[in-house]
C-alpha positions, -999 to 999 in steps of 0.1 A, spaced: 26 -505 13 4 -525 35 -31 -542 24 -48 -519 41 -34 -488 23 -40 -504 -16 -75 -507 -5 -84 -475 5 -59 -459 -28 -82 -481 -52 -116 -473 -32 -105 -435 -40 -98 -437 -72 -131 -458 -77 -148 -428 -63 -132 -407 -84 -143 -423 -115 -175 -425 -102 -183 -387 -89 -159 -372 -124 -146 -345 -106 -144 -314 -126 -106 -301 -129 -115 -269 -137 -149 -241 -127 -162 -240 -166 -161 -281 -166 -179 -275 -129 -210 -252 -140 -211 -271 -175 -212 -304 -151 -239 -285 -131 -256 -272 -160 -265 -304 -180 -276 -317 -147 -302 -290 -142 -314 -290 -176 -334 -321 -166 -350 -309 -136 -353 -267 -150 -365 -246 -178 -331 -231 -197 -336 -198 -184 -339 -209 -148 -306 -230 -156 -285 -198 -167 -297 -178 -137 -287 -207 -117 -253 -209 -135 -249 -172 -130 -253 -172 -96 -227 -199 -94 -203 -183 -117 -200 -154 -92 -198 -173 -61 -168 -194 -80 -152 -162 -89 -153 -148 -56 -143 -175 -39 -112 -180 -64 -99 -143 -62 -93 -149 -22 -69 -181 -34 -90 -211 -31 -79 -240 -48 -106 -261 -69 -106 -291 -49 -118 -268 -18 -138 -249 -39 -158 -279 -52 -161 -292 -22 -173 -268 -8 -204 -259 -33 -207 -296 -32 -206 -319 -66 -231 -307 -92 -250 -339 -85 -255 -328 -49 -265 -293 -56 -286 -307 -81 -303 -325 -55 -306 -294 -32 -321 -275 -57 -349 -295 -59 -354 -300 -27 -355 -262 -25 -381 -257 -53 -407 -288 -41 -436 -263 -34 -429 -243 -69 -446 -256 -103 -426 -286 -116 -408 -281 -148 -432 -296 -178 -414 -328 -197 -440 -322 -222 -416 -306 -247 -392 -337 -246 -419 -364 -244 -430 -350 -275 -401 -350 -297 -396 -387 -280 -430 -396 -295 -420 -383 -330 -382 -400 -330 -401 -431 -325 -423 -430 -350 -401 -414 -379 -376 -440 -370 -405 -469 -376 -409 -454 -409 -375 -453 -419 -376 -488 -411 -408 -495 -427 -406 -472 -458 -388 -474 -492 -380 -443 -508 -389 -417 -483 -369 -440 -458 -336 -418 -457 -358 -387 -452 -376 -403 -421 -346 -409 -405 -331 -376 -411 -367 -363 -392 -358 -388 -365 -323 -374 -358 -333 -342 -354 -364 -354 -331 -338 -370 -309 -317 -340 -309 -349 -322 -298 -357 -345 -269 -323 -345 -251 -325 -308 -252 -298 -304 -276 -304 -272 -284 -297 -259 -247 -269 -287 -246 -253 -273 -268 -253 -234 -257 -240 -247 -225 -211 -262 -239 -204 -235 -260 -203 -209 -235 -183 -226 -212 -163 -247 -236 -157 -278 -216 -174 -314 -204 -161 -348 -198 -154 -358 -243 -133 -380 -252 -119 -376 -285 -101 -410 -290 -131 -430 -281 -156 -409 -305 -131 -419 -329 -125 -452 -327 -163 -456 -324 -166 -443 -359 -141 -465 -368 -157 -498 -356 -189 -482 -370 -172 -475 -408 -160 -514 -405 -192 -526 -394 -209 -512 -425 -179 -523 -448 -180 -557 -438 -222 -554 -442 -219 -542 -478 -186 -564 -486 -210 -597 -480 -239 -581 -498 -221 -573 -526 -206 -606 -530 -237 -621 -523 -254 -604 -552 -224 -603 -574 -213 -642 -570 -246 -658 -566 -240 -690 -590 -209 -694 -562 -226 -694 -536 -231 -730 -516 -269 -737 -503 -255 -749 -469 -223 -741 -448 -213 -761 -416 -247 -778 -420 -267 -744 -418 -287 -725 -446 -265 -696 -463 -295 -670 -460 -299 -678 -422 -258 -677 -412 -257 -644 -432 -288 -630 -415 -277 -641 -381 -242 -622 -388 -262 -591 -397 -279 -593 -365 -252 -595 -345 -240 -564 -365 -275 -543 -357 -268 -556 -319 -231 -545 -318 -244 -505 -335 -272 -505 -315 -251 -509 -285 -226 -480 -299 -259 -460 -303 -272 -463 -269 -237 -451 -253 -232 -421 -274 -269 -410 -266 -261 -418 -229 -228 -395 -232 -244 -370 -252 -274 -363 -226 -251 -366 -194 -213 -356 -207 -212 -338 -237 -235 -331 -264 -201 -334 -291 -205 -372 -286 -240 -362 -306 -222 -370 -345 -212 -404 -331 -247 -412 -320 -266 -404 -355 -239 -423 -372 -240 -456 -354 -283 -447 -356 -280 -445 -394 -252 -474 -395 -280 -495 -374 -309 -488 -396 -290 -493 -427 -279 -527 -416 -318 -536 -404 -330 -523 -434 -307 -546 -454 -315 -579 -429 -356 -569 -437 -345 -570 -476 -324 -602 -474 -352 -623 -454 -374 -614 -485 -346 -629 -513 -333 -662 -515 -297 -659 -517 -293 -691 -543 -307 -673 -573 -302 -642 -592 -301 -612 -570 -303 -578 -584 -281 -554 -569 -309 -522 -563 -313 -543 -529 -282 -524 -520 -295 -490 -526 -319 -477 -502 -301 -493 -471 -267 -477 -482 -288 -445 -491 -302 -444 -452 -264 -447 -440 -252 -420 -464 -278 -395 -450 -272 -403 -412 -238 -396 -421 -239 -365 -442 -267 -353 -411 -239 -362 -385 -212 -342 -402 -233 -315 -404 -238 -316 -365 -208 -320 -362 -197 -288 -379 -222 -271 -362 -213 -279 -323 -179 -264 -334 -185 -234 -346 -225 -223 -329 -217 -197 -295 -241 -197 -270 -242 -160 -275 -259 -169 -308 -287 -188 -293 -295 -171 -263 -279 -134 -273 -291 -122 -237 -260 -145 -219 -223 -138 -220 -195 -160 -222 -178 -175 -188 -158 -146 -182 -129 -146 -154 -137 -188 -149 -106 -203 -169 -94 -221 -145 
């Protein structure tokens, strides 16, 4: 195999990765239809979707394989694009709906940062806000009815798991912090005790912020399942802010009393219990349930 011929197998595969070619129609339409939900209003996405389901079907019963097929109706990215081009002189869809719950996540998420004991509830109202702005609700009927999208199950897992050690590690220092004060040196490698730990926490809020950010990300534009993930690492990152705020307000070196571990463990526990609830729900909610008018993705199961 010449130079020539690697190149052009790792530029295809690199456009692979990059375009996610469905592997099968209900991936294709639930591809297309997370794709239109930013540009339509939901009942002008199913009608679209419909229209598409048919052509799909017809075009399979006379034996076309997927690849053809998809190329042929071009990438859901492409008839994305066509579709708008197509509706320019019709009455833009309103982001009025989604700017709004934007404008509440933000500010229920200041208040859980900002309150005390009305802190978990706050960022229970902000989880759902957030839900509401990505149009999770419509999300999720779509992947419901045509049970498929780009998720990753390993990955949502092992994000929870970096999240779970995150916040063990968190609570591991706080507790010995509170528990072995009298222990505790003033200084380590030349550098104040309540500054090293505060920086460490920081980096900890960076690091779930991060996991946040790319659970939201897959969650709008893959799969609203990745949604759990995203409320836990929120909740893990507020919990771990909330407990940096508390610690910049003690000094380490004297007698700490260990109610400064409540409320930030209290905001994790209810992200947590709210994420598992989400999580319950994505697996068992039908689209049929939401919108009762649409049917399932009949004769599309390849």
């Amino acid at each position: 195999m010449n130079i020539q011929t690697i190149l052009n197998t790792s530029r295809n595969r690199n456009e692979e990765k990059i375009q996610k070619i469905p592997s099968s129609i209900p991936e294709y339409l639930h591809n297309l239809g997370i794709r239109l939900l930013w540009h339509f209003p939901m009942a002008q996405v199913l009608d679209i979707l419909d229209d598409y389901q048919e052509y799909l079907a017809a075009e399979k019963e006379q034996g076309t394989e997927n690849d053809r097929l998809f190329q042929k109706f071009g990438s859901p990215k492409a008839v994305t694009k066509a579709l708008l081009s197509e509706n320019r002189s019709e009455k833009p869809y309103l982001y009025l709906k989604p700017f709004l719950w934007g404008v509440l996540f933000v500010l229920f998420l200041r208040e859980s940062l900002y309150q005390d004991r009305l802190a978990p509830l706050f960022l229970c109202l902000a989880c759902l806000a957030l839900f509401g702005s990505i149009h999770g609700r419509e999300h999720m009927a779509i992947a419901r009815r045509f049970n498929a999208g780009h998720f990753s199950a390993g990955r949502v897992l092992l994000s929870h798991a970096l999240i779970f050690a995150v916040i063990a590690g968190k609570e591991t220092i706080m507790w010995y912090a509170c528990t072995h004060t009298a222990a505790l040196p003033a200084k380590l490698f030349h550098l104040d005790i309540g500054g090293l730990i505060g920086a460490l926490f920081s980096l900890f809020e960076l690091l779930l912020l991060l996991i946040t950010g790319i659970m939201l990300a897959k969650s709008a534009f893959a799969s609203i399942r990745y949604y759990p993930a995203t409320l836990h690492a929120m909740g893990a990152a507020v919990s771990t802010a909330r407990t940096s705020q508390l610690l910049c307000s003690v000094d380490l070196t004297s007698e700490i009393s260990r109610e400064i571990l409540f409320c930030p463990i209290l905001c994790y526990a209810a992200s947590l219990i709210l994420a598992l609830c989400f999580a319950a729900l994505l697996r068992t909610a039908k689209a049929a349930d939401l919108y009762p008018k649409r049917g399932a993705c009949h004769g599309c199961t390849d």
